[in-house]
N, C-alpha and C positions, 0 to 999 in steps of 0.2 A: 504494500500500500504506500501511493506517494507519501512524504511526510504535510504534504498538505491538508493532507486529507484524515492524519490520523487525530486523536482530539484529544484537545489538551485539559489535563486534571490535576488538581491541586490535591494532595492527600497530606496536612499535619495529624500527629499525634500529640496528644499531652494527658498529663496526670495531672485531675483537678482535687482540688482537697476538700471533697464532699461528695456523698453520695447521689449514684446516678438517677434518684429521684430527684433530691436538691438543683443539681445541676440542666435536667432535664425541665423543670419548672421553671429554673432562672430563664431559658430559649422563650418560655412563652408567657409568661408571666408579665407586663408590661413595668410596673413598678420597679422589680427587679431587671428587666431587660434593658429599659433606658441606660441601664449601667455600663451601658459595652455592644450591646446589637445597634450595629450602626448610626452610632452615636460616638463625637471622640470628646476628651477632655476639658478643649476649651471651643465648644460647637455651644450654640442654644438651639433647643427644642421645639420646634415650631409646631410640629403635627406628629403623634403619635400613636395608631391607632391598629390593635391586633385581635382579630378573629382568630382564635389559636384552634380552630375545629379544621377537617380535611374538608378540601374543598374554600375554608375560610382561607381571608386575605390579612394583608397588615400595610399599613403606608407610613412610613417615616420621614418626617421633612426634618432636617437639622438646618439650620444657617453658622456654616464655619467660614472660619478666615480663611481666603484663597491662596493658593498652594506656593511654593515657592519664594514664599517674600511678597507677593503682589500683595499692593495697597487694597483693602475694603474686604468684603464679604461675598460668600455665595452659598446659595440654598440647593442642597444636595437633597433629592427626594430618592428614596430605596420604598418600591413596591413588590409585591411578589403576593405568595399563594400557597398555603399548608398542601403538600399532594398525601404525606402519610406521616402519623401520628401517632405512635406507639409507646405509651410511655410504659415505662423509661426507658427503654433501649435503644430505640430509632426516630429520629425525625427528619424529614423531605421537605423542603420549599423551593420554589423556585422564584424569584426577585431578579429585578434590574434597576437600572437608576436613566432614567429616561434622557438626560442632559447630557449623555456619554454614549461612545458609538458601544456597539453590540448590542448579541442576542439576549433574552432571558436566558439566565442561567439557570444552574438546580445546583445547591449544596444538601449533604447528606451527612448527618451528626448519628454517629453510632457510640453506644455508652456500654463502658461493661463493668459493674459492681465487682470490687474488689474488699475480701474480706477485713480490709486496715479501715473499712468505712468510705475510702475513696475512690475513683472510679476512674480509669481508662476512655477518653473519650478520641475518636477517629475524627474528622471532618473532610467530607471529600466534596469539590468542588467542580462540578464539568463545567466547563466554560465552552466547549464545542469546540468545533476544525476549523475558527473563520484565521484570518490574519490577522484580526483584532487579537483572538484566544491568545496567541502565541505573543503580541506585544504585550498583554497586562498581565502574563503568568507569575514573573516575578512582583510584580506591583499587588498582584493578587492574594497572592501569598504572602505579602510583608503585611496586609491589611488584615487578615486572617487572623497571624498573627498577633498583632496589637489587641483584636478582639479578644481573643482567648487571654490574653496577658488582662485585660481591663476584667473578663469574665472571673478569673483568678482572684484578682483581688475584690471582685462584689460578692463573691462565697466565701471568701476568708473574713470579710465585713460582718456576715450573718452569721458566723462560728461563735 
């Protein structure tokens, strides 16, 4: 298969320090979520709204300061759609942020309850076979990141 064609996927791992009930509730829970699901540090909240059922939706508007150094603001909206919902072990959405090029995506959160009380959580991310996929993989990935890092310390807050 061309490599154009093959598709690109983001898969972190991390060990959160709470059980994969706790952490599976943090995904969908909005009080707790603002904490870290597409939302960064120094952003304000404009719109926050999640239907956490299959089939249900969520639309997040943050207004962050623009990237790079650039003077002022901008309002990042992230929309998507629960496709499955199994707590605690698995959740599916798939979301895009309409003001950037590409397709909807689909990330996939697998959790696995670990007897110390804390859980193993997976996160996979298809971004698809476009040319976009393969420019924002790293970009993807370092955001993911930061999630999971902000997630970390919104369960260690409720400890």
């Amino acid at each position: 298969m061309p490599a154009s064609y093959e598709p690109v996927i983001v898969t972190l791992k991390q060990r959160m320090p709470a059980t994969d009930e706790a952490v599976f509730d943090a995904w969908v829970t909005p009080e707790m979520a603002k904490q870290f699901f597409f939302t960064t540090p120094t952003g304000e909240i404009l719109v926050y709204e999640m239907n956490a059922v299959t089939a249900g939706g969520f639309t997040i508007t943050e207004r962050r300061p623009k990237p790079d150094g650039q003077p002022g603001t901008m309002d990042v909206k992230h929309v998507g759609h629960y496709i499955e919902i199994a707590r605690p072990s698995r959740l599916v959405f798939s979301f895009s942020v309409p003001q950037f090029p590409g397709d909807e995506t689909v990330a996939a959160l697998d959790l696995v309850s670990l007897s110390s009380g804390e859980c193993d959580l997976t996160l996979t991310h298809s971004l698809g076979s476009s040319d976009t996929a393969r420019q924002v993989r790293d970009k993807t990935a370092a955001g993911w990141r930061a999630v999971l890092g902000r997630l970390e310390k919104a369960l260690a807050s409720q400890a």
